[in-house]
N, C-alpha and C positions, 0 to 999 in steps of 0.2 A: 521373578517379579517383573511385571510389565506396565512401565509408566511412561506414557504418551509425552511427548515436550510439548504440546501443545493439547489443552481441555475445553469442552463445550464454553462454552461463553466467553472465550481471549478474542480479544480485535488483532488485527494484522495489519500493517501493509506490506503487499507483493510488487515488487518489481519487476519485469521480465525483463531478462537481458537481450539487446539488440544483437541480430549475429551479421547484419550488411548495416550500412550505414545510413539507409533509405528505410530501414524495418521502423512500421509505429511504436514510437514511444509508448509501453500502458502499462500504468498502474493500477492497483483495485488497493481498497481497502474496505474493513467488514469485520464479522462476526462472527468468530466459528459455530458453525451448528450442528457440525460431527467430524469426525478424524479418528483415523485408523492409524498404526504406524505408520505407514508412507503418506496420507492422503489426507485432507481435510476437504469439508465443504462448506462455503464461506457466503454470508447473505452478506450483501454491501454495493459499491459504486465503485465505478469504471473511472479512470481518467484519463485522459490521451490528451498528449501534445500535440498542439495546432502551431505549424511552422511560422503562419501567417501573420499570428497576433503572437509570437516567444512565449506561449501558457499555455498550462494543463488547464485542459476543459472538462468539467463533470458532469457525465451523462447521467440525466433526472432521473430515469429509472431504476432503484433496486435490484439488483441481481444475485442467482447466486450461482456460484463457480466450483469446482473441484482444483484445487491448487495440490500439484505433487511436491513436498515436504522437502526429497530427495533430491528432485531436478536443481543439476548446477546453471539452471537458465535464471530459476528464479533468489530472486532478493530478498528473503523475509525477517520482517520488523516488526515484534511483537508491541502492541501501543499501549497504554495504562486501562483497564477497565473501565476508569470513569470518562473516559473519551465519548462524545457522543458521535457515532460514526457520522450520523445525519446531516452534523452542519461541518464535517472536516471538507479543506478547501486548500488549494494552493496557493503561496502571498507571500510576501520578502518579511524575513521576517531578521532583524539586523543585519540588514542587505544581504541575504541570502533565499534560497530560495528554500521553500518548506510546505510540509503538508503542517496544517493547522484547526484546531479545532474555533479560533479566535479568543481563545482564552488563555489558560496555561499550558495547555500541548504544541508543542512546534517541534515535526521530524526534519530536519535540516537533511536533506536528500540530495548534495552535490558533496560527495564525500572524497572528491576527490582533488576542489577546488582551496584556493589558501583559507586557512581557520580565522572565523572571522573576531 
């Protein structure tokens, strides 16, 4: 028997982990829209940290990516289905910082900061 941890239609967010200390910050999150054992491909939006202004910026365009499942580079956070990827956003959300749908979703993403 062969079942995927991850099936067509889950939202994600991906983290990539930085390996210097100058590496862009980027997140994506999205919507699976196929996945292999090892691989998914993910329709959804970019976010990178801008040093300038301390916030993840959302690039307007839709994308879609191949994220490997396996790689200990990336961070993945499976989100609730009824998330709408479209309006997810970054924003303190009890003084923390978080991806947010603006309604009941908030991924508190400094997980390694004191529990607020």
């Amino acid at each position: 028997m062969n079942e995927n941890v991850l099936k067509i239609g889950d939202k994600v967010h991906v983290m990539t982990r930085r390996q210097f200390p100058d590496d862009l910050r980027r997140h994506f999150a999205g919507t699976v829209q196929a996945v292999s054992d090892h691989l998914a491909r993910v329709e959804g939006y970019v976010f990178v940290y801008h040093a300038g202004k301390n916030e993840y910026e959302k690039r307007g365009e839709k994308r879609s990516r191949i994220i490997a499942l396996s790689h200990a580079g990336n961070i993945i956070n499976v989100i609730p289905n009824d998330v709408d990827v479209d309006s997810l956003r970054y924003g303190m959300v009890n003084n923390r910082l978080a991806i947010t749908d603006g309604k009941s979703f908030a991924l508190d993403i400094n997980e390694f900061g004191p529990a607020a």
